[in-house]
Steps between C-alpha positions, in 0.01 A plus 500: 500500500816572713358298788331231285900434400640519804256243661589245228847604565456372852291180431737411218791533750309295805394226200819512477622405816297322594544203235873565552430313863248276397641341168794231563849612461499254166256739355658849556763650300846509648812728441843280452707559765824393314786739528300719730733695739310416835599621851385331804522628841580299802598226236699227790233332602140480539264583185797704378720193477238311325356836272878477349525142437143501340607859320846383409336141346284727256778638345533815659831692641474533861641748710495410899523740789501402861701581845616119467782456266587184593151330413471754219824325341312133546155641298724647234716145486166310507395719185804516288515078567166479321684716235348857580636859570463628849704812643545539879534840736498508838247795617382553882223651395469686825724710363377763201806620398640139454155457258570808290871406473485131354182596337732739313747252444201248365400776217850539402618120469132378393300773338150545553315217730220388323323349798560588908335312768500646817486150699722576850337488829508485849310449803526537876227299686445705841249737595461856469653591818771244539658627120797650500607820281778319328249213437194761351782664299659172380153364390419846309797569325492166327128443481402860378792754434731243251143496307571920450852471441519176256201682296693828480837307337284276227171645414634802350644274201179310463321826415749599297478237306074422566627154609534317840341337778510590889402186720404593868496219726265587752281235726088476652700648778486858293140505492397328817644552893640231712585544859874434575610589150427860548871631265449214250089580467591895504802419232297328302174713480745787396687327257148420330446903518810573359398224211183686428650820484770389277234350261309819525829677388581320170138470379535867583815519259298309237793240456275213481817273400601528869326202636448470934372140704383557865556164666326397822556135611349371841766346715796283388713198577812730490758573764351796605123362569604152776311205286500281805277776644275553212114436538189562338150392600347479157843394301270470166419859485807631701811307457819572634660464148777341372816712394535319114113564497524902519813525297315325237211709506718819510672442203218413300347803607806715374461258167127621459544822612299482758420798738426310785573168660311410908537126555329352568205564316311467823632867559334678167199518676572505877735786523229814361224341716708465825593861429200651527430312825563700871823394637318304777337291185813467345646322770172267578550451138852412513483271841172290269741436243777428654696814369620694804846401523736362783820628561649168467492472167754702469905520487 
């Protein structure tokens, strides 16, 4: 009997899931996101820039961090000129004291966040052997250890309270290897580890209020990714994607709850079967379909 339950445990769960992806976002019920406290990482520019402005025109309060406090100041102005409530802080987050300090100061001015998503990155496009230590360090203190610290100084008051959502802005990168990108693929497959772990941890907690979203776009039109060096061979299945495109799909996914986001769609079903491939197949596999990437795409 115990097993009999526990299998339609499991199929009610994948149901589940699965119509979550295939049913339109019209269809799917959505959690209001007005006068949600919502933090964004690496909030200046890139996705982050447009995450707040899409965030912020829902209703919701933002609170911005990045190492950029001038362009911080513009996203916030842009905001409060379309007559929301954004808060700014300057954090390198290279630096973890810096994180736990402001994230103190955060809790004490603000109160519990109701929704953090981990969205700064970085990227250094050289080889193995030509990266430098303060370029491997740079690229895993933002891309993997501000995910540890930025957890540590919110999720405590989601469980407390059975209510949140952690957003981890990961990329295809973290489940498949590129040559030339060796810190940004490495980041990027850990920060999808630490995800899973994290996820394993609440469910383990039973505080099923305490929502999570693993988000794994394909390449961007964004500063960091050179769009004038962007190519695909099969651009139907495998587009370089526009920036207003993922942001879009992002928060929709945090709307719906949804537990996780690869676009494009193309991606569902490549990334297991690739994985199971030798790493000599992977790459024949990646050179047919025009996915082995150049190093001058990148800034």
């Amino acid at each position: 009997m115990a097993s009999a339950i526990l299998i339609l445990k499991l199929l009610q769960i994948y149901l589940s899931s699965i119509f979550k992806n295939i049913l339109p976002y019209s269809l799917l019920p959505k959690k209001d996101l007005n006068g949600k406290k919502v933090l964004i990482t690496g909030a200046a520019s890139g996705l982050g820039r447009l995450l707040a402005l899409q965030i912020a025109a829902r209703g919701a309060h933002l609170i911005l961090w990045d190492v950029n406090e001038q362009a911080l100041e513009e996203v916030k102005n842009e905001i409060e000129k379309d007559g929301g409530q954004a808060h700014c802080y300057q954090v390198d987050l290279c630096d973890a004291k810096k994180i736990v300090q402001v994230g103190g100061k955060v809790l004490e001015e603000h109160g519990k966040v109701d929704i953090l998503v981990n969205n700064a990155g970085v990227a250094t496009a050289k080889l193995v052997l030509e990266s430098s230590v303060e370029e491997i360090e740079r690229s895993f203190a933002v891309n993997v250890k501000a995910h540890f610290y930025t957890v540590q100084q919110f999720l405590p008051a989601m469980l407390e309270e059975d209510d949140g959502h952690i957003v981890t802005i990961a990329s295809v990168a973290g489940k498949m290897a590129s040559a030339g990108l060796a810190d940004y693929t490495a980041t990027k497959h850990a920060v999808v580890g630490f995800h899973d772990s994290l996820v394993a941890e609440i469910l383990e907690s039973e505080k099923h209020g305490v929502k999570t979203t693993l988000v794994c776009p394909y390449y961007v039109h964004t500063a960091m990714f050179n769009a004038s060096g962007a190519r695909t061979r099969l651009p139907t299945l495998f587009p370089i994607l526009e920036p207003e495109y993922v942001v879009k799909k992002i928060v929709e996914a945090i709307e719906t709850e949804q537990e996780y986001l690869v676009t494009p769609r193309s991606f569902y079903w490549l990334l297991p079967g690739t994985q199971l491939l030798p790493y000599k197949a992977q790459k024949i596999f990646g050179e047919l379909f025009g996915l082995i990437q150049s190093l001058d795409r990148f800034h």
